[in-house]
MIMAR-563945 format. One record per residue: residue in three letters; x, y, z of N, C-alpha, C in turn. Coordinates in steps of 0.1 Angstrom, whole numbers, plus 5000, padded with zeros to 4 digits. Example, Ala and Ser with C-alpha at 12.3 -4.5 7.8 and 13.67 -1.06 7.14 Angstrom:
2
ALA513249435078512349555078513249675078
SER512849785071513749895071512950005079
***
This chain:
530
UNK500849885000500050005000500950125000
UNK500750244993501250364994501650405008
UNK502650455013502850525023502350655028
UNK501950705038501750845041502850905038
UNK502551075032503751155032503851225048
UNK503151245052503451275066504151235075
UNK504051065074504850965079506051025074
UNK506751025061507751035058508551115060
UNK507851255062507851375066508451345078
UNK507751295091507851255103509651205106
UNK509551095094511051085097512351155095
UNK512351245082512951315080512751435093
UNK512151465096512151595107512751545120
UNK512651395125513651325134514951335127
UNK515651275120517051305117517351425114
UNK516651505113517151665106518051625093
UNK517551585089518251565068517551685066
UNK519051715056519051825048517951815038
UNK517451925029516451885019516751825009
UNK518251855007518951804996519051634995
UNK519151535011519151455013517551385015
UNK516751465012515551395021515051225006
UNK514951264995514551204985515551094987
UNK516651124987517750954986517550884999
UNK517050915016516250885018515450815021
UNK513950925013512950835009513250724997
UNK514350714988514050554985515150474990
UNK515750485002516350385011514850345020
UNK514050435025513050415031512150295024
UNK511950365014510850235005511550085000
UNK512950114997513449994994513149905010
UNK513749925022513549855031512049815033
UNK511049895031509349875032509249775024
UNK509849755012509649655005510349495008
UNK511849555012512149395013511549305026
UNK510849395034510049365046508149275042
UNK508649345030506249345028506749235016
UNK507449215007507249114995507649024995
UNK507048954990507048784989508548794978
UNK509048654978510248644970510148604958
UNK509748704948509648684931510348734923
UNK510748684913511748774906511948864898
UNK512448964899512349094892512049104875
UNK511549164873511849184859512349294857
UNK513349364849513349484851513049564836
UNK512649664841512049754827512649874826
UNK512949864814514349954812513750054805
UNK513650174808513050314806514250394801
UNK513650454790514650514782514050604767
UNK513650724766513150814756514150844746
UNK515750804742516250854733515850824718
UNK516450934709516350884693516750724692
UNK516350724686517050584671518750624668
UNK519550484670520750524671521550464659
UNK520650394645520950354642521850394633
UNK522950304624524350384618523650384603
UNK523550504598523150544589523950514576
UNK523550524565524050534549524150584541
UNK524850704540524850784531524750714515
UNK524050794507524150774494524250874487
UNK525150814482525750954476524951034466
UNK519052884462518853024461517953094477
UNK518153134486517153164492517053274501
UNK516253324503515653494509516653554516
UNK517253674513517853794522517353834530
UNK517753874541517053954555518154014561
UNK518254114565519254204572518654224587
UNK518254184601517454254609517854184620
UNK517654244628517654214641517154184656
UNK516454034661515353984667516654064681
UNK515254154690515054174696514054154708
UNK513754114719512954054729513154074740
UNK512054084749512354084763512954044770
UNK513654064780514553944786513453834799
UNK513853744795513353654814514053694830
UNK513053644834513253724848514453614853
UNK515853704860517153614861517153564879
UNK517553454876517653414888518853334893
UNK519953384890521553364894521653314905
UNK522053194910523153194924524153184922
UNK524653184930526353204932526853104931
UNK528153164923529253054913530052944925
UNK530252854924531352744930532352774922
UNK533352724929535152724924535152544926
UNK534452504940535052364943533452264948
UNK533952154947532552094955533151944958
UNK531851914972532651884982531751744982
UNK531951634976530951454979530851434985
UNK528951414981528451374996527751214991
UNK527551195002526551065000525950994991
UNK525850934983525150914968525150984955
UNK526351104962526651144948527651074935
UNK527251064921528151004915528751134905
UNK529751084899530651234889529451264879
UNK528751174873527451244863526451374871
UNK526151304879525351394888526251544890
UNK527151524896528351634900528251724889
UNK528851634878528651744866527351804861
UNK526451734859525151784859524551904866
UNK524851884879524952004887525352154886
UNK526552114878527552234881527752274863
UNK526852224853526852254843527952244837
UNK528652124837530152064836530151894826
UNK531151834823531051714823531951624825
UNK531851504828532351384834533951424829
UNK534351434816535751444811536051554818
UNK535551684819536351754822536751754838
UNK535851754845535951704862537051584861
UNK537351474857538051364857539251444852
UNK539351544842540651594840541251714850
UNK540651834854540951894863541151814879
UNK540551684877540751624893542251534892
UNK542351474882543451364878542851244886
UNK541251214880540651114890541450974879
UNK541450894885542450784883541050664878
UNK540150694883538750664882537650654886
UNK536750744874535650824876534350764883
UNK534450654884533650534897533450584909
UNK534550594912535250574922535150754936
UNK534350774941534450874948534550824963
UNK535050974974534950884985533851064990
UNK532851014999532051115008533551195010
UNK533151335015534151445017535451495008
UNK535051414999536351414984536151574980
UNK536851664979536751844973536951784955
UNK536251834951536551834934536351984933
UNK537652014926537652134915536852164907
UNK535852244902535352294893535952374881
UNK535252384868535852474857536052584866
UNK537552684858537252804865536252874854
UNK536052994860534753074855535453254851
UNK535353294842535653404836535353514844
UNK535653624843535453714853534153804843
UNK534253774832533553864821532653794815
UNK531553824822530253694818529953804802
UNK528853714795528453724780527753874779
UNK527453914772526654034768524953974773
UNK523854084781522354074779522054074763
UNK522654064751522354074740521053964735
UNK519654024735518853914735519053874717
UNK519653744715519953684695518753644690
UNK518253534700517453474696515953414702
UNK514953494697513253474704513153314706
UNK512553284715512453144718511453094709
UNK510453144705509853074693510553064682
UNK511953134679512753034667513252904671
UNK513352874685513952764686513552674688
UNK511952674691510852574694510152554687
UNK509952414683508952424673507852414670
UNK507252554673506052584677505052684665
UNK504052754676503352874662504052834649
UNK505352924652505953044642506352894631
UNK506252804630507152714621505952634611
UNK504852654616503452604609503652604592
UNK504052764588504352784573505152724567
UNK506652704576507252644563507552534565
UNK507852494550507952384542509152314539
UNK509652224549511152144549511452124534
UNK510652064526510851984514511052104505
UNK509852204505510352314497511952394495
UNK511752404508512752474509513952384505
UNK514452244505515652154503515652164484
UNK514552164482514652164465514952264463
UNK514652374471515252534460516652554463
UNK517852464475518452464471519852424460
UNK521252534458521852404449522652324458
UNK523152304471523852214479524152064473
UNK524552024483524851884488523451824495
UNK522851894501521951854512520651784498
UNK520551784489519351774478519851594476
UNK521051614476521751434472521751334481
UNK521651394496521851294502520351184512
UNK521051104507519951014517520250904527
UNK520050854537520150784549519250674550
UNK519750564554518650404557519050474576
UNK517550454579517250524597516150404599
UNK516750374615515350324620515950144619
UNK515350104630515749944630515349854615
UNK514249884607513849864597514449924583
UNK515849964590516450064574515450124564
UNK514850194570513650304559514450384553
UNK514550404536515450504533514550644532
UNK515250744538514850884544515750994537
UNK514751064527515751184519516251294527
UNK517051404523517251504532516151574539
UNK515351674533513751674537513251604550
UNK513051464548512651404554513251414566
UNK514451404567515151394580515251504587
UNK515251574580515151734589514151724594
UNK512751674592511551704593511151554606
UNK512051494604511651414614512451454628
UNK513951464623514251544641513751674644
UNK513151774635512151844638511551834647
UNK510751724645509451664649509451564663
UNK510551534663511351464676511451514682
UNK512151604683512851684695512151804699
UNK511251834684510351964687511052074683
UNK512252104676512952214678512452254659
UNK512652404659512652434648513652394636
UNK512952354624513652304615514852424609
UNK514552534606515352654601516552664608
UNK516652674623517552694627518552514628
UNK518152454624518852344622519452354608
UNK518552374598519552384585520152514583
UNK520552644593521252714592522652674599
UNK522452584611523852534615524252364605
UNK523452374593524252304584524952364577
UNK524052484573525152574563526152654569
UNK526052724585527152744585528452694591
UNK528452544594529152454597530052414585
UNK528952334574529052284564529052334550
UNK528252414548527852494534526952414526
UNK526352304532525452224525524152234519
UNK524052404523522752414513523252514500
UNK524552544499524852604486526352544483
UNK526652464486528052374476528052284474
UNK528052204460527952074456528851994461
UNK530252054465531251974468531451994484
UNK531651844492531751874507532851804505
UNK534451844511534951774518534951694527
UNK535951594533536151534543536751624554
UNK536251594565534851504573533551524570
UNK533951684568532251744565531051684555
UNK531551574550530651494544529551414553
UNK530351304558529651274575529951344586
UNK530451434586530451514602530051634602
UNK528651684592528651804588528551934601
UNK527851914612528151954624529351984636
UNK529751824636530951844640531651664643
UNK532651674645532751564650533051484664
UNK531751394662531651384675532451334681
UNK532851184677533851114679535051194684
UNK535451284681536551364684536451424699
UNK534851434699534651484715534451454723
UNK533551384722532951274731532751134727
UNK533751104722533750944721532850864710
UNK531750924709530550884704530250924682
UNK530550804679530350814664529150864660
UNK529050974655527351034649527451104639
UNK527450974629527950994615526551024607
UNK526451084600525151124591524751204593
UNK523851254583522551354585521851344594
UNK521251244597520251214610520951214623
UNK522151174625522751184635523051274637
UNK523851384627524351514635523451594640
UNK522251594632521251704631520051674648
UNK520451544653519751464664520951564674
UNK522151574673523251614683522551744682
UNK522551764671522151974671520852014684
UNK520151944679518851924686519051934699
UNK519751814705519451764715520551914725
UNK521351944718522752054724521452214725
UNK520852234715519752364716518752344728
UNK517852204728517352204737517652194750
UNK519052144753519352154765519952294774
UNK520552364762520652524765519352604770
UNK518552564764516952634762516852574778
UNK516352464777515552414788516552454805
UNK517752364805518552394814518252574821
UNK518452634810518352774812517152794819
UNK516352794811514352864813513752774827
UNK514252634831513352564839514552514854
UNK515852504851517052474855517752564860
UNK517252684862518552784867519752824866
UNK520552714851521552764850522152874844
UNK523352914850524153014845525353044840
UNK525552924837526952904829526752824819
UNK528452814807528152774798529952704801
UNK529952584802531352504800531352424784
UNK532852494785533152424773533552274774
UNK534052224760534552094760535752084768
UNK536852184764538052204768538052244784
UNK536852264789537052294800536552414809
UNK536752534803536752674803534952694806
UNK534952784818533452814822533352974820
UNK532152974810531953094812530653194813
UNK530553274822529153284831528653364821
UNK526953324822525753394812525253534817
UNK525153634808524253754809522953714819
UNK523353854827522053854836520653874833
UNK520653884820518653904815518753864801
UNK519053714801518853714790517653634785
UNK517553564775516253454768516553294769
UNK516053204771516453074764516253074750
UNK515953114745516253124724517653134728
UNK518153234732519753304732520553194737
UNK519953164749521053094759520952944749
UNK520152904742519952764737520952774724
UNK520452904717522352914708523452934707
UNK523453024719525353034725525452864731
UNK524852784738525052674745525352564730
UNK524752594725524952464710526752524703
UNK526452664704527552664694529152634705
UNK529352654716529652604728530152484721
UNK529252414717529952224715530852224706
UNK530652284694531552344686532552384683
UNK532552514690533552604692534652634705
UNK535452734703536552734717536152844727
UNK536752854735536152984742536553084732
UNK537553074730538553194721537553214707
UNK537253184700536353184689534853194688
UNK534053144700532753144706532453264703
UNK532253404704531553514705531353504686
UNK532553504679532953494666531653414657
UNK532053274660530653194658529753204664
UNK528953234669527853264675527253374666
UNK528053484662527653584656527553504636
UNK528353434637528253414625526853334620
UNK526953234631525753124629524153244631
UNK524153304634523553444638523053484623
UNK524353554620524353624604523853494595
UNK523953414598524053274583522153294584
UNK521253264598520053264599519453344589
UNK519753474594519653584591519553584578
UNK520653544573520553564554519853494548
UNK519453334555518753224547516853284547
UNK516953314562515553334564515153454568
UNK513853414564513253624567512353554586
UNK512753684589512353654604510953724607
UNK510253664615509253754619509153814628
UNK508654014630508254064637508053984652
UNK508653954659507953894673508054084686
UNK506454034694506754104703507154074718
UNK507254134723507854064738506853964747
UNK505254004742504153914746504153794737
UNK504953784731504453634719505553554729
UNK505753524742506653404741505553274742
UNK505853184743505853064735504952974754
UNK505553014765504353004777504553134782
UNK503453114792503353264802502553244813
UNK503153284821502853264836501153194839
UNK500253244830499053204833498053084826
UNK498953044820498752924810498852784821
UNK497552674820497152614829497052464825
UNK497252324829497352224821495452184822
UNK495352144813493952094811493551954820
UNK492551944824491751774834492651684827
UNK494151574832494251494824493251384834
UNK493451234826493451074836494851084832
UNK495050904838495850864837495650764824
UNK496950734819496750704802496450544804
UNK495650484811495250334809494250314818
UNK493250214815491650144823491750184837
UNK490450224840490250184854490650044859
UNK491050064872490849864876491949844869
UNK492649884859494149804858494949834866
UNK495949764871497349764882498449804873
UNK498949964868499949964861501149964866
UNK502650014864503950034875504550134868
UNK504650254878505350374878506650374879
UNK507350324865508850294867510150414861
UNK509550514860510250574858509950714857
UNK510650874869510150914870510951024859
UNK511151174863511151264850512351214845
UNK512251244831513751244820512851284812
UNK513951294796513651364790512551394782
UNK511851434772510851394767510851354754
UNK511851344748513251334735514351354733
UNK515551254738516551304742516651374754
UNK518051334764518251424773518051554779
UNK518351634767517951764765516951844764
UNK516251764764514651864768514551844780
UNK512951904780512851954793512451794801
UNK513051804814512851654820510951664825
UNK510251564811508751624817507951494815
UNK508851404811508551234808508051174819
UNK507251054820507150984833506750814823
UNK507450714826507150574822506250474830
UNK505250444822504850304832504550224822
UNK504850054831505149944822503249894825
UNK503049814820501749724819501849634828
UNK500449584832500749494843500949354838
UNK500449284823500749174820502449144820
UNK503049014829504348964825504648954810
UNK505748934810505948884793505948774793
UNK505348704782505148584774506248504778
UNK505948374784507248274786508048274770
UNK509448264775510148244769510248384757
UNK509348424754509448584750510848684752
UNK511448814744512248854746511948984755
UNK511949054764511649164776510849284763
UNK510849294752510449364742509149244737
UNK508149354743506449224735505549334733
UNK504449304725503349374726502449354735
UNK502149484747501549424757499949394754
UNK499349344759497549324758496849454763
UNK497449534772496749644778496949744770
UNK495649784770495749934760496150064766
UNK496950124764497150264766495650354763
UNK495350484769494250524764494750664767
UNK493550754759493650844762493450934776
UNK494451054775494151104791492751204790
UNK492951284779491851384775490851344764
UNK489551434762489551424746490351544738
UNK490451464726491551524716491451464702
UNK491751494692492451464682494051414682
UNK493951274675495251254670496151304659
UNK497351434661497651444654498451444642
UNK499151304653500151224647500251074650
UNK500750984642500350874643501250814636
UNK502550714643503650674630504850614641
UNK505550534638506950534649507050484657
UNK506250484666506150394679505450524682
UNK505050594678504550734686503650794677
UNK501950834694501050914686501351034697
UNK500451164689500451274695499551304697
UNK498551334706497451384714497051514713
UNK496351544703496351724706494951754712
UNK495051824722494051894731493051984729
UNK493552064719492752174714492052144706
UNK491951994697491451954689491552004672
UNK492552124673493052164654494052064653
UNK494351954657495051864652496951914644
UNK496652054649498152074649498352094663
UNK499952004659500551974677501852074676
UNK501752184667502852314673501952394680
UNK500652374687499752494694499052434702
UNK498952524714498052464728498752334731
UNK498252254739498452104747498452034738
UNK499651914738499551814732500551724742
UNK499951564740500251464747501151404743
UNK502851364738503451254736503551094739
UNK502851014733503250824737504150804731
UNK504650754734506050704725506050544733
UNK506650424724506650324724505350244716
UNK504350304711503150234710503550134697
UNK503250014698502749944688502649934679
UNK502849914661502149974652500749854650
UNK500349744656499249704656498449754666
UNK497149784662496349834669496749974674
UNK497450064668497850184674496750294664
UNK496550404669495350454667495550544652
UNK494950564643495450644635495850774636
UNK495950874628496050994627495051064625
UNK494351174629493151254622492051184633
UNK492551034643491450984645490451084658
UNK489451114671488651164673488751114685
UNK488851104698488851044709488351104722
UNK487951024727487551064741488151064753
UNK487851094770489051014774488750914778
UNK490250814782489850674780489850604769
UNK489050654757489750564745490750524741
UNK490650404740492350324733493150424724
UNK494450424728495050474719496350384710
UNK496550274717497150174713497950064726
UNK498849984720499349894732501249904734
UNK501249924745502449934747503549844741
UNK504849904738505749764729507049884732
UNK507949794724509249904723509449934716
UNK508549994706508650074691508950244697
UNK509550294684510050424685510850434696
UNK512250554690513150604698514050434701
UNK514250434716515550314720514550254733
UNK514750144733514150084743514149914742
UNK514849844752514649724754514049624760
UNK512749724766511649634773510149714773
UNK509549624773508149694768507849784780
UNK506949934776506650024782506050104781
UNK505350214786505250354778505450424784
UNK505650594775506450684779505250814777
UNK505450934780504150994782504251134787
UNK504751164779505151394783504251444775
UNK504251614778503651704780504151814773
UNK503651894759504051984752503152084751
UNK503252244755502752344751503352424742
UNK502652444730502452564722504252454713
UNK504552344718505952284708506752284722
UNK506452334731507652334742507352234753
UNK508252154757508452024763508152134778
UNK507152054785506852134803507552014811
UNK508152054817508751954827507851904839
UNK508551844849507751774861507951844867
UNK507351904879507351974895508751934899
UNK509451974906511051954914511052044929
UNK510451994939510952024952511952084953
UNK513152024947514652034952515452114941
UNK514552174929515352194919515652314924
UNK516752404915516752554918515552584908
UNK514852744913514252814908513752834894
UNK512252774890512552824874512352974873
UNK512952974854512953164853511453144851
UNK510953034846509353084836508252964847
UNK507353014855506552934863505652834852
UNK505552684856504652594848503952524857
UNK502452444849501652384858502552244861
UNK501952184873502652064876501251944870
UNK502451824867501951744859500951654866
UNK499451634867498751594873497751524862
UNK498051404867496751264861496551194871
UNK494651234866493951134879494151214892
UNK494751314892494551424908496351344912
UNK496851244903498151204910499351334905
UNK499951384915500951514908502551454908
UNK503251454898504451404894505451474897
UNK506451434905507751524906508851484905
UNK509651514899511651474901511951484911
UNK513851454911514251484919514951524912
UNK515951614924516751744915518251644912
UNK518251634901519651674889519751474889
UNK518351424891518451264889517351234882
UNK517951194868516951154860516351014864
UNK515451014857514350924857514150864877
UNK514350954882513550914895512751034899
UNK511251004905511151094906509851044917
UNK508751094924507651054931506151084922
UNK505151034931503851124924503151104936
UNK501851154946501651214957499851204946
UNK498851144960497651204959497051174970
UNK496551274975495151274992496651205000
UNK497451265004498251235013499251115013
UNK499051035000499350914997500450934988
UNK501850834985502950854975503250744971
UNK503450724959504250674949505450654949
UNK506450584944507950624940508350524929
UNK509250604914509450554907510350434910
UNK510050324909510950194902510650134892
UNK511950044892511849944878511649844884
UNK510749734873510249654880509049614885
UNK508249454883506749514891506649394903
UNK507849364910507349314924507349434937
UNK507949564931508249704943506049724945
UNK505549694955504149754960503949934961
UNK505249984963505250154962505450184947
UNK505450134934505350184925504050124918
UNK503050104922502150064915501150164914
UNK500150204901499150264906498350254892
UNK497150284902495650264892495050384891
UNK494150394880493050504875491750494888
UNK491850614892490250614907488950584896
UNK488450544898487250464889486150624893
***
């Protein structure tokens, strides 16, 4: 049975734990409730995970002036004060650390001369990047509706636009997807578009000015497969193709955007190391393109590129008028009556709480639950389950393809405006069409491990306004700049924990939840109130 939060409350107010420690905890708490209350059965474990498609791709082998300059409000800043050093505590691991401190595992491991990054002891001081004395310019570059793919991206036309140019980008095509579907340029823009949510334009502007692929027939090497950059060089990781770099682009914008606007942060670390603190009023548009070009570039060259990738926009595309009221949420914007996405009377398992909602990088606003049917003896942990997913609202479907439908709320069946639902993992038998009409509760399909990466049947299930991924509630996070509703189905309210993906709780009439994997844990179970 669910535990009281009060109870738990109770205990935490006996030890005097910090806030920061109270969640690690509560699931030392529940793990012990459990090995106390459960009979001895054997785990399954369900492996929760929202990224792209990783598969290794195949290459096969004129447009609008604008001179102007997007100008915008700034967001309300909410800076804390910089660290030099930090000090392990208890369950912290170097991901986390870095996570924290807007940093990553290589560079901490190199400023520490950690011998191995496993390996921490409680009270261990780690060095942090140093930090510049000369944070960035308030220069507001870029409106957050260019970077989201939202309103403003309704008009144009991926395909059109790829045919009018003379590039490289017109020749190339890619086999994507565990089923090698071959996918033309177009296409693939238009699908990590559509993935990640981010605007297509500003993706094929950091092709051209990376690469020059939308006006030179001839690409050298690397720039053929690495038209972005190369990854492999940076982070270990081969992301060779069209689809793959343009997935990196994505995922590097959205995490500037989001980190900024919902995350508090205020710095920007490079590869090499070097931290350098952000303008006190500025945008997530802005912060999401200095932070991409960041991956890129050096500290020494960063203002340079930034300005360039800037000017390239600028010349490809004509921008629109935005005013300081067009951002993309605003304080008074409210989430609509959800349910929970499956039957009354079914026993589902809350195994996984926020992460991303495509790719890391967005905003952490995901929550996973598995089905209550086992898998099929002898079956591989990937099945199509019998239990239907359903809808939380009524809506229109306005997408339907992938392992993934989209739920739109508002019922125009475009999902760059108002509320819209992401499923990811669905099925393609019995998964619901496009265009189809629904109420709540209606089937919307059956959980499996289609779409994105996943090795055990599941479903996944965030929350998009106006194209912009809303995160989960965070007790522990720092401060967001831009206030959102908290994620509530079935009156159950969802929260993270600060700077730990996919854990997170959900709370209803005094009663809680806690994410695990797995369906012998009795604290991660939960049903639709009839």
């Amino acid at each position: 049975m669910p535990h009281s939060i009060q109870q738990l409350r109770d205990i935490f107010s006996l030890l005097h734990v910090s806030a920061s420690s109270r969640y690690r905890l509560l699931a030392l708490l529940v793990l012990v409730l459990v090995v106390v209350a459960c009979s001895p059965r054997q785990t399954i474990v369900i492996v929760i995970t929202a990224t792209p498609t990783n598969s290794m791709p195949v290459t096969v082998s004129p447009t609008a002036v604008v001179d102007s300059v997007i100008v915008v409000e700034p967001t309300q800043d909410l800076r804390v004060a910089q660290a030099t050093h930090y000090t392990v505590q208890s369950g912290d691991t170097l991901s986390l650390i870095a996570l924290r401190n807007n940093t990553t595992i290589e560079v901490l491991v190199s400023l520490n001369s950690l011998p191995n990054p496993d390996i921490l002891e409680v009270g261990q001081v780690l060095n942090l990047p140093a930090t510049t004395t000369i944070a960035t310019s308030d220069e507001l570059l870029l409106p957050d509706q260019l970077l989201v793919r939202g309103p403003y991206t309704s008009t144009f036309n991926v395909a059109d636009f790829i045919n009018q140019q003379p590039g490289h980008i017109r020749t190339i095509a890619e086999m994507i997807g565990t089923e090698l579907t071959l996918y033309n340029a177009s296409e693939i823009v238009q699908q990590v578009a559509l993935e990640f949510s981010v605007d297509p334009r500003l993706l094929l502007a950091t092709l051209e000015y990376q690469a020059g692929w939308l006006t030179q027939s001839t690409i050298p090497e690397p720039q053929n497969m690495y038209p972005i950059v190369d990854t492999l060089a940076i982070d270990g990781v081969d992301r060779r193709g069209l689809y793959r770099q343009l997935a990196w682009t994505a995922n590097q914008l959205n995490w500037g955007f989001y980190s900024w606007k919902y995350y508090g942060n205020q710095f920007i670390t490079f590869p090499t190391g070097e931290r350098i603190t952000l303008g006190t009023a500025l945008n997530a548009g802005t912060v999401g393109l200095r932070y991409l070009v960041s991956r890129f570039s050096t500290a020494t060259n960063w203002e340079a590129d930034v300005r360039g990738l800037l000017a390239t926009y600028q010349r490809i595309f004509a921008l629109p008028e935005l005013s300081p009221t067009d951002y993309i949420t605003g304080v008074d914007f409210q989430q609509p009556v959800l349910e929970l996405p499956f039957r009354t009377g079914d026993i589902w398992f809350y195994t996984g709480g926020h992460h991303g909602g495509w790719g890391r990088g967005s905003a952490w606003g995901a929550v996973d639950f598995a089905p209550p049917d086992e898998r099929p003896p002898g079956s591989p942990s990937c099945y199509v389950s019998e239990f239907p997913v359903t809808a939380v609202a009524d809506g229109i479907v306005a997408r339907s393809g992938d392992g993934t439908v989209i739920l739109d709320l508002d019922g125009d069946g475009n999902e760059t405006t108002g509320w819209t639902i992401l499923y990811l993992h669905i099925a393609t038998d019995g998964r619901i069409p496009a265009g189809s009409i629904v109420g709540t509760g209606d089937p919307i399909g059956f959980p499996s491990c289609e779409g994105g990466v996943s090795n055990a049947t599941h479903m996944h299930i965030a929350r998009r306004y106006n194209g912009e991924w809303i995160p989960n509630a965070c007790d522990d996070c720092l401060q967001p700049r831009m206030p959102f509703p908290a994620f509530v189905m079935s009156g159950w309210s969802f929260y993270g924990l600060a700077d730990q993906e996919y854990q997170g709780y959900a709370t209803l009439s005094g009663n809680l939840i806690v994410a695990e994997q797995g369906r012998i844990d009795v604290n991660n179970r939960i049903e639709r109130p009839q």
